[in-house]
C-alpha positions in Angstrom: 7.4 -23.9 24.2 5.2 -20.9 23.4 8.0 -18.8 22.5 7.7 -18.7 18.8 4.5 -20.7 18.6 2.6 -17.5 18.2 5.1 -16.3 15.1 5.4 -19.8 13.5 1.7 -20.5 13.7 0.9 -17.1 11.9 3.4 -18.1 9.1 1.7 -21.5 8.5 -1.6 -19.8 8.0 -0.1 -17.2 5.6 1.7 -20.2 3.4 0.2 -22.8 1.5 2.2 -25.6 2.8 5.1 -25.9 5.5 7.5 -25.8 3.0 6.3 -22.0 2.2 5.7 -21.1 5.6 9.9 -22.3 7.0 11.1 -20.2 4.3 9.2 -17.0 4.9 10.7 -18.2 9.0 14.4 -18.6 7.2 14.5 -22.2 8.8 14.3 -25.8 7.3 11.3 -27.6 6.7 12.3 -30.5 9.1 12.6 -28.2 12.1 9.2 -26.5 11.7 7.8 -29.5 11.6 9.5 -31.1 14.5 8.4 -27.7 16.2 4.8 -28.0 15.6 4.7 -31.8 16.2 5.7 -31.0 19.8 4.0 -28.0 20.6 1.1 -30.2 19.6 2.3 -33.1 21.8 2.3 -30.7 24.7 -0.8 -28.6 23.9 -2.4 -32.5 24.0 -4.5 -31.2 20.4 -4.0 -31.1 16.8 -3.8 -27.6 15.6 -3.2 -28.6 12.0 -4.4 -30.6 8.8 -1.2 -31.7 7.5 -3.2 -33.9 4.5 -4.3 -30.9 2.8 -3.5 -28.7 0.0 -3.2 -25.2 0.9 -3.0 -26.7 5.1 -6.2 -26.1 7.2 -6.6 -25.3 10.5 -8.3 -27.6 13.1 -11.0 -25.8 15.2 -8.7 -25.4 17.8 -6.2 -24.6 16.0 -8.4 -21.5 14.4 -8.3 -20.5 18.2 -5.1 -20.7 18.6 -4.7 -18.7 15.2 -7.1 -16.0 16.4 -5.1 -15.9 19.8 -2.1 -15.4 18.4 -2.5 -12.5 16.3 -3.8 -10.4 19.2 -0.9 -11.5 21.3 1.7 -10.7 18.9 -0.4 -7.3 18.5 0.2 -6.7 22.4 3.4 -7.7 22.5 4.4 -5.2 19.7 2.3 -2.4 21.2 4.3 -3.3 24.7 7.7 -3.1 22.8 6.8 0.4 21.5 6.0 1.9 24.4 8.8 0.7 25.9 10.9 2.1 23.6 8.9 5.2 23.4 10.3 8.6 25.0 8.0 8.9 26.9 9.0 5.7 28.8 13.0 6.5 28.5 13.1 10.3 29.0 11.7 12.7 31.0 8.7 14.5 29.8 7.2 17.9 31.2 4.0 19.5 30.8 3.0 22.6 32.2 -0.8 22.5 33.4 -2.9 25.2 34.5 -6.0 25.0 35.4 -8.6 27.3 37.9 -8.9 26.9 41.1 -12.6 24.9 41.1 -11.1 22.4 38.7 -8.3 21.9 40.9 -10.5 21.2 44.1 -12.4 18.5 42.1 -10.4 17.1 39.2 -6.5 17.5 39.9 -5.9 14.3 42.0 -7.4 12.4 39.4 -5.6 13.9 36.3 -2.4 13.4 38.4 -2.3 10.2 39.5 -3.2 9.2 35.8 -0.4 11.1 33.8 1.6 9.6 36.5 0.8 6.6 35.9 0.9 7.1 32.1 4.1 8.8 32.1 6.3 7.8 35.3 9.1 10.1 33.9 6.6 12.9 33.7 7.3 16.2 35.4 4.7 17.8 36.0 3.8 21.6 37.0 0.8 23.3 38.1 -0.6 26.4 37.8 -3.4 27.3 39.6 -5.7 30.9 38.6 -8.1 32.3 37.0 -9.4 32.3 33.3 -8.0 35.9 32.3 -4.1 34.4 33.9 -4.5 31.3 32.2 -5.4 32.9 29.2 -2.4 35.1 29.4 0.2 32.3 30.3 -0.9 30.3 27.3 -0.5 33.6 24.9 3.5 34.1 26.7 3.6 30.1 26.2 4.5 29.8 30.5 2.2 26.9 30.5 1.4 24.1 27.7 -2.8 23.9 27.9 -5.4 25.0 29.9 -8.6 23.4 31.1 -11.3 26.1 31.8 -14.8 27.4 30.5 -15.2 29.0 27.6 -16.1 32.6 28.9 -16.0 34.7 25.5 -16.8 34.0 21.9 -13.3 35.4 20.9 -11.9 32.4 22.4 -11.8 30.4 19.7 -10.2 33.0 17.4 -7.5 33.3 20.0 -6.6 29.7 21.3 -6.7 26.0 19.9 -9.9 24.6 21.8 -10.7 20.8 22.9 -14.0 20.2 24.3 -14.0 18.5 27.8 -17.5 18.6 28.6 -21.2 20.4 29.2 -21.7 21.7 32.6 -25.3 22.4 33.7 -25.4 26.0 35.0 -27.8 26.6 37.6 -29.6 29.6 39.4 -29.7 29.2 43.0 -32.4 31.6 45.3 -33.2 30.9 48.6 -36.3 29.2 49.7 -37.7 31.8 51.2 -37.6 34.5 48.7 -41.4 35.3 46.9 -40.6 34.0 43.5 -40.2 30.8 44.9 -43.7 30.6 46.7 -45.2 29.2 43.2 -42.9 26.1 43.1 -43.6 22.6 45.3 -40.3 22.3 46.2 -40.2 19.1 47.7 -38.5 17.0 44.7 -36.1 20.1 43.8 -32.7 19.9 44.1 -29.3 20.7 42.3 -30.0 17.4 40.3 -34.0 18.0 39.7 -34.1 21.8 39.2 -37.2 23.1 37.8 -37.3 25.5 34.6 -37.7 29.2 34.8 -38.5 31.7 33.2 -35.3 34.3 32.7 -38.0 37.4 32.5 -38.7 36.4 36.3 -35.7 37.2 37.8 -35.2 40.4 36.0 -34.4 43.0 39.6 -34.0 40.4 41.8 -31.2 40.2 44.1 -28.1 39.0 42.8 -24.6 37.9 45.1 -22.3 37.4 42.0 -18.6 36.2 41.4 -16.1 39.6 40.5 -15.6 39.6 36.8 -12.0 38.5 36.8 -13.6 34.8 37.4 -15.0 32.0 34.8 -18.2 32.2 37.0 -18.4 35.9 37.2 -18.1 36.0 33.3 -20.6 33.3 32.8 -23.2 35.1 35.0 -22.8 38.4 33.1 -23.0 36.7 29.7 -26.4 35.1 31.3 -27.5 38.6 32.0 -26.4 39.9 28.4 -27.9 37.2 26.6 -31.7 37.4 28.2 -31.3 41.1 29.3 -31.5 40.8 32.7 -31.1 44.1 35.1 -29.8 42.2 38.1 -29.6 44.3 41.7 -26.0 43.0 42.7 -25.8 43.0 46.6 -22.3 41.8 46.9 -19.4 40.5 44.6 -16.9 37.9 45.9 -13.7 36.3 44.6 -15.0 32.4 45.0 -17.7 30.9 43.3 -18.4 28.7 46.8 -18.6 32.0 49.0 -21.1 33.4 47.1 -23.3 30.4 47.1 -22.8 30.3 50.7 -23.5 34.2 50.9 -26.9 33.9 49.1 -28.0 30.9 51.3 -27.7 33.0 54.1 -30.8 34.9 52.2 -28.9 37.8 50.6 -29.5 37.1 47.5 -30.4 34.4 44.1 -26.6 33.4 42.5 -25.2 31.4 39.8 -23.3 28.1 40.0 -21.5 24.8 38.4 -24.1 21.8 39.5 -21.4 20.3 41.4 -20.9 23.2 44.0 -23.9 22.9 45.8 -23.5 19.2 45.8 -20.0 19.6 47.7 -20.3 22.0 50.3 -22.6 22.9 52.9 -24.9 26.0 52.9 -26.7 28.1 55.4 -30.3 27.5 54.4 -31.9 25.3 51.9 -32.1 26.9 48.5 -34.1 26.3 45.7 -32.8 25.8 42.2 -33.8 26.8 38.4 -32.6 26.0 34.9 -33.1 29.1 32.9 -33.2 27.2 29.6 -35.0 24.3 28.5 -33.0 21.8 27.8 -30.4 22.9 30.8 -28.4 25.8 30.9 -24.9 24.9 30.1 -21.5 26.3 29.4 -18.8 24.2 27.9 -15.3 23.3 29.6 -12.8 23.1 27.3 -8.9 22.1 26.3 -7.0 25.6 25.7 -3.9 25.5 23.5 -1.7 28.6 22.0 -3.6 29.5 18.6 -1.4 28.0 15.6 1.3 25.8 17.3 2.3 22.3 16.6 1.5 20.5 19.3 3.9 17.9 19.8 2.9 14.3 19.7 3.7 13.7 23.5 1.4 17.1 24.1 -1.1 15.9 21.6 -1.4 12.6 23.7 -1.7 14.1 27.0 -4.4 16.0 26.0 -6.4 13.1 24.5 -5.6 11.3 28.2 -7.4 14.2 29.5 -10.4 13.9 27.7 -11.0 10.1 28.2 -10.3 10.9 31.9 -13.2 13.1 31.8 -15.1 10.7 29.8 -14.7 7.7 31.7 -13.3 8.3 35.2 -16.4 8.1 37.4 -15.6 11.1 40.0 -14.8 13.4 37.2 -17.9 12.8 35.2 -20.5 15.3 35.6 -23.4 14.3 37.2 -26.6 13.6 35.4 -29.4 16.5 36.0 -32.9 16.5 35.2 -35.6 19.0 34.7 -38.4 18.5 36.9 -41.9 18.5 35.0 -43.7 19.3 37.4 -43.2 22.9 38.5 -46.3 24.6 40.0 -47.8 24.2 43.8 -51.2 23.1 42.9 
């Protein structure tokens, strides 16, 4: 009974009379009105005031109105994406994205262009900024989600921001320059503030420079001219977390690393700005191409996955106020 109710009762309320509304329908009079007599007979309500000049609308039937515009809305948006390409055809998108991002973020962008796009195929590649960079500039791959790591970047690639990620400086507990701090609240998501003059000398385990950490680090170091003493350089940004917790030195990190793996002695952590230290993860596209609409719409998918998918979202980090051992 509901089949055209939606569509007849949208006509009504754009006519003046159902004489103007079976027209704009291309069917009599009569049968609209037969129509609407039973749909009211088996709704058990009046819908419509037939006694007046343009018709009204019966409470309910302003529901049913309201109803049936967002239905018909649905039901249109439904059709189109059924008869979109990307529903019909097989799409492709080549992904990269670095190895860190992978571990924490790839099942979830997966299983949610998958279930975007069930025709979608899908390739990864997995490496480091400078590769990724590189593929984008041969166009091997379609976009990119990394850090920004230089200020060219912007000159050189189309960039989409994904989000802020609080950069912290990890030093083990039982180094001097943390004697000063009551550690007892501090952790990856309560660091304390401090000041970047402090650790000028002090021992540094570092990611090589090939690596998004490694280039955030020495950008850091550039920035508050720091004169680190670099103990050791490694080619993951877990292993040398896990290096300095076993005391050899203070190191850099993403506030989700220490949160994820296990380390070899307790460490304490700094901001070294006020608000947090951040560097910003980003969309990379090939500088000056037309994306295409299908490309255009994955990448917005990304960004509300990173927006509103809880495991992706970065966790919320505070400064702690409280800083000095009394």
């Amino acid at each position: 009974m509901l089949a055209h109710a939606y569509e007849y009762i949208l006509a009504i309320a754009h006519s003046e009379t159902l004489t103007q509304a079976a027209q704009s329908l291309y069917i009599s009079q009569p049968a609209l009105t037969k129509y609407i007599n039973r749909l009211e007979q088996n709704l058990g309500i009046k819908l419509i005031n037939r006694n007046q000049v343009p018709i009204t609308f019966t409470p309910a039937g302003k529901l049913f109105l309201k109803k049936a515009d967002a239905i018909l809305m649905l039901q249109k948006q439904l059709l189109d994406e059924l008869q979109s390409p990307s529903a019909t055809q097989p799409q492709y998108l080549h992904l990269g994205m670095t190895p860190e991002a992978c571990s924490l973020n790839l099942p979830y962008i997966l299983l949610g262009l998958k279930r975007k796009y069930p025709n979608l195929q899908l390739k990864i590649l997995e490496g480091q900024n400078n590769l990724l960079k590189e593929k984008l500039q041969s166009h091997q791959i379609d976009l990119a989600l990394m850090a920004q790591t230089s200020p060219k970047d912007p000159d050189e690639f189309s960039l989409t921001h994904l989000e802020n990620e609080p950069i912290l400086l990890a030093i083990p507990q039982s180094f001097p320059i943390c004697r000063q701090f009551d550690l007892g609240n501090n952790s990856p998501l309560t660091p304390y503030y401090l000041n970047p003059a402090e650790i000028n000398s002090l021992d540094f385990v570092l990611c090589n420079n090939s690596l998004g950490m490694g280039q955030t680090a020495r950008l850091i170091f550039q920035k508050y001219h720091i004169h680190p003493h670099i103990v050791m350089e490694t080619a993951r940004n877990e292993t040398a977390l896990r290096l300095a917790s076993a005391g050899l030195g203070a190191a850099f990190c993403p506030i989700r690393t220490p949160l994820r793996i296990g380390l070899i002695y307790p460490m304490a952590y700094f901001s070294l700005e006020s608000p947090l230290l951040t560097r910003q993860r980003w969309i990379y596209t090939p500088k000056n191409e037309k994306a295409t609409p299908f490309k255009t719409e994955c990448i917005h998918f990304i960004q509300r996955l990173y927006r509103e998918q809880s495991e992706m979202t970065i966790p919320v980090c505070q400064l702690l106020t409280i800083r000095k051992k009394s």
